[in-house]
Every structure is written in structure tokens, then in C-alpha cells.
C-alpha positions in Angstrom: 104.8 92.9 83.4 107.7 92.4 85.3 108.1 89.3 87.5 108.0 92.0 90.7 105.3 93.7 89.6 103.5 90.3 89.0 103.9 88.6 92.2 102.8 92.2 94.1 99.7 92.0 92.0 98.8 88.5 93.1 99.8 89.2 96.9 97.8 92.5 96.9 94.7 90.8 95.2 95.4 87.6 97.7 95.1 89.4 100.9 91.9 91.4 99.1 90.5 88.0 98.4 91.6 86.8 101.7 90.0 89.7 103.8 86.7 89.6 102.0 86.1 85.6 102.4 86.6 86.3 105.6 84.1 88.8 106.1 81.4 86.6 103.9 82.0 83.4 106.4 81.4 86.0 108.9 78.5 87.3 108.1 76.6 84.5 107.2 74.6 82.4 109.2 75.1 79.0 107.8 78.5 77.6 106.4 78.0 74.8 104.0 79.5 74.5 100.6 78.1 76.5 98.5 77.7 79.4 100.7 81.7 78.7 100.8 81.9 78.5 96.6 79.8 81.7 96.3 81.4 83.5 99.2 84.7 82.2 97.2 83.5 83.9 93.9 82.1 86.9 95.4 85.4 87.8 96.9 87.6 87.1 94.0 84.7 89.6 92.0 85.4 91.9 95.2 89.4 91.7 95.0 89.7 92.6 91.4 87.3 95.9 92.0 89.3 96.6 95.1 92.4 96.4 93.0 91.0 98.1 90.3 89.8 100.9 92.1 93.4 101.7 94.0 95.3 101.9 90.8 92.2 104.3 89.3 92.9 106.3 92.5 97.0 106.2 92.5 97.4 106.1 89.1 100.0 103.2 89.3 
């Protein structure tokens, strides 16, 4: 994989990862730390199906 190709890769799945958190603190009711750890987990889980699922679409 080129070094471009690389880096858009880790910025796309880093805004995925970024919006979802987001959205978990959101929607939860309490924020302690492990709500944080799985909200953490759940939207890295959720960035790589995102990701996944736009290159199934595009083809790219």
C-alpha cells in the first residue's frame, strides 16, 4: 500500500472512529470509564464496518 493510500485510510477510519465516539458519549446517560473504553471499542468495531462497507460499495 502506498504511503498515500495509507495515511487516507487511517484519516478516513479516524474521523469514522471520531464521529461514532461521539455519538456513544452522546447517547449515554452516564460517562465513567468504562462506558468510555467500551464506547472506545465499539467505535473502532464501527469504523472498520463503515470503511469496509464504502469500498464494498465503490469498489476502491
Amino acid at each position: 500500500m502506498p504511503p498515500r493510500t495509507a495515511l487516507l485510510a487511517t484519516a478516513e477510519l479516524l474521523a469514522w472512529w471520531l464521529a461514532l465516539a461521539l455519538l456513544w458519549l452522546v447517547l449515554i446517560s452516564t460517562v465513567d470509564t468504562l462506558e468510555r473504553a467500551v464506547g472506545a471499542g465499539a467505535a473502532f468495531v464501527g469504523a472498520l464496518a463503515a470503511r469496509a462497507a464504502r469500498r464494498a460499495v465503490t469498489g476502491s
